[in-house]
C-alpha positions in Angstrom: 11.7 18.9 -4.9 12.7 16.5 -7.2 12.6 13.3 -6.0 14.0 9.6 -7.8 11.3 7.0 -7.4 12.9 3.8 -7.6 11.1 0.9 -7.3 11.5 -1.1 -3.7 14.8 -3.3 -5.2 14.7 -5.1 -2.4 11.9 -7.4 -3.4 14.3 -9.7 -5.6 16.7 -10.2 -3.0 13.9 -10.8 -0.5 12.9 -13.8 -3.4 16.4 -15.1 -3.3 16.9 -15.0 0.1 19.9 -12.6 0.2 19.2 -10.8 2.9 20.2 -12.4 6.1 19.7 -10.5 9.0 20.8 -10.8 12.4 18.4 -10.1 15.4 19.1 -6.6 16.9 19.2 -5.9 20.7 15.6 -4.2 22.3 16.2 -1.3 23.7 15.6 -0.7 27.4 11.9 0.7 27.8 13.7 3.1 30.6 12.0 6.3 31.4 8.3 5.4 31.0 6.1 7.1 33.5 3.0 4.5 32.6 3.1 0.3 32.2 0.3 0.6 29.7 1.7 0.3 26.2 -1.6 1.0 23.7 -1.0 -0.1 19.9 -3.2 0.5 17.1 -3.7 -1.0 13.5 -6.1 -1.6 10.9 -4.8 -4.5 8.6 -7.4 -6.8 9.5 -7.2 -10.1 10.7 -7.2 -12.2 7.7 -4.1 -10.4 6.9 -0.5 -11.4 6.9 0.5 -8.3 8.6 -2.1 -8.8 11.7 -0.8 -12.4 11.7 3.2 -11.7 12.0 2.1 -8.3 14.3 0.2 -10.2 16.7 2.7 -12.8 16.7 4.8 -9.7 17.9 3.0 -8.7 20.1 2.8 -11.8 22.0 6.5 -11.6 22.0 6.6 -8.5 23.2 4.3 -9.3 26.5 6.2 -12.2 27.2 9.7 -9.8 27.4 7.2 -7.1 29.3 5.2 -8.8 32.0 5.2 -5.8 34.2 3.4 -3.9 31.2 -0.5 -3.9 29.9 -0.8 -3.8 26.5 -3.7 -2.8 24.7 -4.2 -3.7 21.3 -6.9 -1.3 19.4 -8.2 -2.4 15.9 -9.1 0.6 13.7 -10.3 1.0 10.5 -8.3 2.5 7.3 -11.5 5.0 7.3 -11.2 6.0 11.0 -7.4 6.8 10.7 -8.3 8.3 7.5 -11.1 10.9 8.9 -9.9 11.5 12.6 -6.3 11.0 12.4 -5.0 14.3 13.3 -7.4 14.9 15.8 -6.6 12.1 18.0 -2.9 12.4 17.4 -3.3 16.2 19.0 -5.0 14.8 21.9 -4.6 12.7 25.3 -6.6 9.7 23.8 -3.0 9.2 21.4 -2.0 5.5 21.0 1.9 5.2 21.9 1.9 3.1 18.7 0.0 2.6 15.4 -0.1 1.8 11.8 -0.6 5.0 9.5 -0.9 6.3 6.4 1.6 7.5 4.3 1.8 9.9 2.1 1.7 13.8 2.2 -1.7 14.4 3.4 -1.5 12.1 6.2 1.6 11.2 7.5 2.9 14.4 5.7 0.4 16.4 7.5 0.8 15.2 10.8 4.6 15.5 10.8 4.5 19.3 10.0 1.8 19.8 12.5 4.4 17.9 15.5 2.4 15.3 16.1 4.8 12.5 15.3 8.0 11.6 16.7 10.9 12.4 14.8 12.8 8.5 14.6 16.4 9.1 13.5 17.2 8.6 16.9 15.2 5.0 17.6 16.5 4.6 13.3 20.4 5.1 14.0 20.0 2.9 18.0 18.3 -0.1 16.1 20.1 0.4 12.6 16.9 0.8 10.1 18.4 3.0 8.3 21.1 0.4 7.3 18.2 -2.6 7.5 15.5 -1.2 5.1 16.6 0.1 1.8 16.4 3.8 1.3 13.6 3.5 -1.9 11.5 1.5 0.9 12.2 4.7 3.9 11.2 6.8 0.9 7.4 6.3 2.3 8.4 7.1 5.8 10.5 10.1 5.1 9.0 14.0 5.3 9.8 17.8 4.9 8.1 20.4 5.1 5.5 17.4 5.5 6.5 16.7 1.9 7.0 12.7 1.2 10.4 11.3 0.1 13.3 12.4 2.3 14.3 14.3 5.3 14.1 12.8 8.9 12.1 9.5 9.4 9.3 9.9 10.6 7.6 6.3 10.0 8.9 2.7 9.6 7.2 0.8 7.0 8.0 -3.3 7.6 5.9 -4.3 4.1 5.2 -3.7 0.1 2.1 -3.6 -2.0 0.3 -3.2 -5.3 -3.0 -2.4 -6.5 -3.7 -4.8 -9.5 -6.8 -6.9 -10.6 -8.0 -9.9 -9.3 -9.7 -12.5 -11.5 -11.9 -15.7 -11.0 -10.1 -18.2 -13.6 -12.9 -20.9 -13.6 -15.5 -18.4 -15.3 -13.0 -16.8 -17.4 -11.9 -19.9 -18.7 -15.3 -21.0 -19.1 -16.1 -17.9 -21.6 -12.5 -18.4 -23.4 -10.1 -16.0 -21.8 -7.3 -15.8 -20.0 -6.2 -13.1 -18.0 -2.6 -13.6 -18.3 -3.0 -13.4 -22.0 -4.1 -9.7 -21.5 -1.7 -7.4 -22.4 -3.3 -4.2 -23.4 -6.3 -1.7 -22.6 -7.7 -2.8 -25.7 -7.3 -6.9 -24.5 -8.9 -6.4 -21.5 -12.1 -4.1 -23.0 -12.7 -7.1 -25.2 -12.7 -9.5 -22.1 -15.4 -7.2 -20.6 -17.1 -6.6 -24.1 -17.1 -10.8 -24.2 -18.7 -11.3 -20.2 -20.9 -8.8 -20.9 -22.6 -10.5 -24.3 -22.6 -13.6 -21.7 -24.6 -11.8 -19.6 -22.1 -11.4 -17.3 -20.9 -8.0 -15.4 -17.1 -8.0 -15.5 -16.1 -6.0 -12.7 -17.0 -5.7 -8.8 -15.7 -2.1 -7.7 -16.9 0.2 -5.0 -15.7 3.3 -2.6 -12.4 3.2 -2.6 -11.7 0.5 -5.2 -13.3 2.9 -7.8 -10.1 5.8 -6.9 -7.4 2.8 -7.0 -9.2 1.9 -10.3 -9.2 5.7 -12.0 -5.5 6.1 -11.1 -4.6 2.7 -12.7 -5.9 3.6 -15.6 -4.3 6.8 -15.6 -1.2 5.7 -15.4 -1.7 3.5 -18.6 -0.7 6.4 -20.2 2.3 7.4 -17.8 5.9 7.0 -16.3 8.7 8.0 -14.2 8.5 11.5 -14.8 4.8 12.0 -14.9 4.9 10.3 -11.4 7.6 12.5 -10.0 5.6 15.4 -11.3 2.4 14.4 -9.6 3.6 12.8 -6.6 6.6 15.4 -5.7 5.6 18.5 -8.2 8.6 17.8 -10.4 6.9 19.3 -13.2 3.8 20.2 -14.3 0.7 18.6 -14.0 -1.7 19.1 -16.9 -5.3 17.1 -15.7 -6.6 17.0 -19.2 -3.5 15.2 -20.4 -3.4 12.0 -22.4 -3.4 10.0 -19.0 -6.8 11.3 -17.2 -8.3 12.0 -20.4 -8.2 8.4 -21.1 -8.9 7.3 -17.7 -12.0 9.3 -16.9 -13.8 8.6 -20.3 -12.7 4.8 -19.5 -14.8 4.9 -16.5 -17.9 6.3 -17.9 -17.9 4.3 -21.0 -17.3 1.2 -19.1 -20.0 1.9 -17.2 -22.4 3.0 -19.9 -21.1 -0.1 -21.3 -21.8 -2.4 -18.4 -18.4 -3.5 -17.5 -18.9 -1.7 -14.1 -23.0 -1.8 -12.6 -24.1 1.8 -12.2 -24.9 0.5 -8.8 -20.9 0.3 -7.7 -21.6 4.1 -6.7 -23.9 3.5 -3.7 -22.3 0.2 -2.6 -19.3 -0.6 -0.3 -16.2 -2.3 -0.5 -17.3 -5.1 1.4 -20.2 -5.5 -1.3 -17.7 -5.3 -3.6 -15.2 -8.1 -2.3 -18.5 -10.2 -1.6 -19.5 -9.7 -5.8 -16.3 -11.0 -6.2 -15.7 -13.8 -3.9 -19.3 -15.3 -4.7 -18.1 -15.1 -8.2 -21.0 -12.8 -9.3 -18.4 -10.9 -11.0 -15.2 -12.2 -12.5 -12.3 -9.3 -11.9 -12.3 -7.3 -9.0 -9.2 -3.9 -8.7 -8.2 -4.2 -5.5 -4.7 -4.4 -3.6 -2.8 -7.0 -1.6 -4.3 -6.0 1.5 -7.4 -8.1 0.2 -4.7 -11.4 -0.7 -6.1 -13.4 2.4 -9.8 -12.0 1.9 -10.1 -13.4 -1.3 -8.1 -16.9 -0.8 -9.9 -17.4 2.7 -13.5 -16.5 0.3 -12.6 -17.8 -2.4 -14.3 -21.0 -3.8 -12.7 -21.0 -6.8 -9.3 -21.0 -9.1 -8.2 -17.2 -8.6 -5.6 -15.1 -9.5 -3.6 -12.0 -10.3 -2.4 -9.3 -12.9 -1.6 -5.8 -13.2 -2.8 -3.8 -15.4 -2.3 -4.6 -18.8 -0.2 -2.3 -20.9 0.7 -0.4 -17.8 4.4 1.2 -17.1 3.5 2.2 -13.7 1.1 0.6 -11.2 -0.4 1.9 -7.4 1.8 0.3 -4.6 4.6 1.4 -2.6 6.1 0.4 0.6 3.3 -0.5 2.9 1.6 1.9 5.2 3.8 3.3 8.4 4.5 2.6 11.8 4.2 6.0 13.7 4.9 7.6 17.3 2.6 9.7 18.2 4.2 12.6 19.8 2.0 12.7 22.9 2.4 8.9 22.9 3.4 7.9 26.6 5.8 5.2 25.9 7.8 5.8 23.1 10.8 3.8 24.1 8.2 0.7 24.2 6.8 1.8 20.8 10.2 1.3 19.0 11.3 -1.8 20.8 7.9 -3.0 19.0 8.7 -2.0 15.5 11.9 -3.5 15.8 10.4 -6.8 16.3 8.4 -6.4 13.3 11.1 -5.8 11.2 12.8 -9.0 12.7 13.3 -12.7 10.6 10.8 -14.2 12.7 8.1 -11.6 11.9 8.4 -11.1 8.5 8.7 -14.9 7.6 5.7 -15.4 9.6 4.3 -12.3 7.2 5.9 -14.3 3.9 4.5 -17.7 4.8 1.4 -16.0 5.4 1.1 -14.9 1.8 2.4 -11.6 2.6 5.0 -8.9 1.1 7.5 -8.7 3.7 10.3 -6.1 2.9 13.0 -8.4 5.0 11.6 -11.7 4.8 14.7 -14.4 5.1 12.1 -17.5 4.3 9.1 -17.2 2.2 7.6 -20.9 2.3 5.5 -22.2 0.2 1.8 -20.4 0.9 0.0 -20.1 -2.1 -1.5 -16.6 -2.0 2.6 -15.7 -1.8 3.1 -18.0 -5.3 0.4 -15.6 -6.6 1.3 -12.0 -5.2 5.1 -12.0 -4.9 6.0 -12.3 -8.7 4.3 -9.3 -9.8 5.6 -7.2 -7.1 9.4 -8.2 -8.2 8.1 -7.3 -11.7 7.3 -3.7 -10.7 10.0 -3.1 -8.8 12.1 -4.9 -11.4 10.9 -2.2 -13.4 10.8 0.5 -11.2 7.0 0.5 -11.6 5.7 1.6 -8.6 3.6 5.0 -9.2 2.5 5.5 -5.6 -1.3 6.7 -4.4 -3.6 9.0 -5.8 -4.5 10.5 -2.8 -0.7 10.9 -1.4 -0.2 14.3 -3.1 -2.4 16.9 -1.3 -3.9 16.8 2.2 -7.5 16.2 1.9 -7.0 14.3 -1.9 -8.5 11.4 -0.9 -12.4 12.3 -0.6 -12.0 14.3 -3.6 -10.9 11.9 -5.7 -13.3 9.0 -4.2 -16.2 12.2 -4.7 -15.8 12.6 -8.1 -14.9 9.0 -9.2 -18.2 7.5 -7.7 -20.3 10.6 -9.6 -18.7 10.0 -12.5 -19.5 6.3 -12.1 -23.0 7.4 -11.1 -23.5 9.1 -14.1 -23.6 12.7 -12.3 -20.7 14.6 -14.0 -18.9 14.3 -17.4 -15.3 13.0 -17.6 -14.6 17.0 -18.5 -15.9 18.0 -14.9 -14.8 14.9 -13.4 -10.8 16.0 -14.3 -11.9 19.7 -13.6 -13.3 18.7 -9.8 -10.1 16.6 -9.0 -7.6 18.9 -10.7 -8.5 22.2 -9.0 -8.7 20.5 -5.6 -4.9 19.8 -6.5 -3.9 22.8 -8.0 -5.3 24.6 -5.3 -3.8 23.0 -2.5 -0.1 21.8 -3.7 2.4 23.6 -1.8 
């Protein structure tokens, strides 16, 4: 299947303002046999998404006073291991935030257990409202991402890039937005290091956003596609994760990452970061409002450097469940996050809004929104590692940490993630 990835274009005109949108009628929640509407999401609360969603949701129960609502935080790893199961059961939200990709949304799509949305798409008009490269995300066949019927509605972008404490960077002489190589930032890390300092804080999943960064150092378009959609094929001792997996274990031999990173968390991660224990930090947007609520010093942002290609996409999916009671309800909801008022609230909350008409002046925005127009300028966005094949994800995390860990060579390391892939690609 081959499939064009072009970047989400829409991120310049959302900077300029271009897209002015008018407010679209909710559709009649007619034909609901229960007045309890149940949502779910995991964006956590110092996020702009759970800021501009809420807000929705408030205006949602002020249109609905006649319905309960019942909000249900979850976590990315609850979705992530139980999905499936609670989708195929009577314990199915009518609403929640999911993940995309072919393993997960993919997978759930072939199995029926998400509603097909053309129908909700073409009465509300997000087909015309969100540009196709951003449906790309919500889009499945055969449970394969990147067209055929909609399936989920994503209302955001983001990036996986690295953060960095400028106050002890400057201190030891660098600047991170001098940095415009592998071979740039390795001497950063050599240079904390001989300061007695450990460069990066990484952990659990960090550690898999990390690996695929620096494999696509040595990538494009078309080793994406090939990847991603199997437009090609996919040779796992390549140039790409040669480089990244001996990157890994020489950076840890080297001290650049503590040998410690396998057994810790995220959270232990984020808090080496924000305590400014450790001066760069991989991570994604999703941890913008972590950081700058954490944060008691001068911080920032780059991709990669050197990089073509980065991690991000469109932001994870709103899904129906198929056994959802109240679907009707469920789609009046989306369309109010996909509304001026919600993504502005998402922009001025130093989000990525895909339809934002204002973006304000927040400070985490300053900081985050340029580099997403720069990969999408470039049509730079390479996806997620884990998007591929049903089940990637706790390979990939597996092998990365025992690599980190010092249990398996880079060798076995692209051996244990590329026979999980070859083996189950359709």
């Amino acid at each position: 299947m081959k499939v064009s990835k072009r970047g989400l274009r829409v991120a310049a005109a959302v900077a300029a303002g271009a897209l002015t949108l008018g407010t679209l009628s909710g559709c009649a929640a007619g034909g609901n046999d229960s007045k309890t509407f149940t949502v779910w999401w995991y964006s956590g609360e110092d996020t702009a998404q759970y800021i501009a969603w809420t807000e929705a949701l408030d205006e949602f129960k002020a249109a609905h006073p006649d319905v309960t609502v019942n909000f249900e935080f979850k976590t990315w790893e609850q979705i992530e291991k139980s999905g499936n199961s609670i989708l195929d059961s009577d314990k199915a939200p009518d609403l929640s935030e999911w993940n995309k990709g072919n393993g997960t949304a993919g997978a759930a799509s072939q199995a029926g257990l998400l509603l097909n949305l053309e129908d909700y798409a073409a009465e509300y008009g997000w087909t015309d409202l969100l540009p196709a490269s951003a449906q790309q995300v919500g889009r499945y066949t055969d449970g394969l991402m990147g067209n055929g019927d909609l399936y989920g509605v994503p209302t955001y972008g983001e990036y996986v890039g690295w953060f960095y404490n400028a106050d002890v960077l400057s201190a030891n002489g660098i600047d991170a937005t001098a940095l415009k190589s592998q071979a740039d930032l390795e001497a950063a890390f050599a240079k904390l290091v001989a300061a007695g300092i450990t460069p990066i804080a990484a952990a659990d999943y960090m550690l898999v956003h990390l690996a695929y960064n620096l494999t696509l150092n040595k990538a494009d378009n078309d080793w994406v596609n090939a990847y991603q959609f199997f437009d090609g094929e996919v040779d796992f001792n390549d140039a790409a994760f040669t480089q990244a997996s001996e990157q890994i274990q020489s950076w840890t031999q080297k001290g650049y990452i503590a040998s410690s990173a396998s057994g810790a968390t995220a959270d232990d991660a984020v808090a080496a970061f924000t305590s400014g224990t450790s001066p760069f930090m991989p991570g994604g947007t999703w941890l913008d409002g972590t950081v700058a609520g954490a944060a008691k010093f001068t911080w920032g942002k780059i991709l990669n450097p050197g990089n073509a290609v980065s991690t991000g996409s469109a932001g994870n999916i709103w899904v129906i469940p198929a056994k959802g009671k109240n679907p009707d309800l469920a789609a009046e909801f989306i369309n109010l996050t996909l509304q001026p008022k919600a993504q502005n609230t998402m922009a001025n909350n130093g989000g990525l809004p895909l339809l934002a008409t204002e973006l304000g002046d927040n400070p985490t925005t300053a900081i985050t929104l340029p580099l997403f127009q720069q990969l999408v300028a470039d049509n730079g966005l390479g996806f997620y590692p884990d998007w591929p094949v049903s089940g990637y994800y706790d390979i990939l995390k597996a092998a990365v940490i025992d690599l980190v860990a010092g249990n398996t060579t880079p060798a076995q390391y692209r051996e244990a993630i590329g026979s999980y892939y070859e083996e189950n690609k359709p």
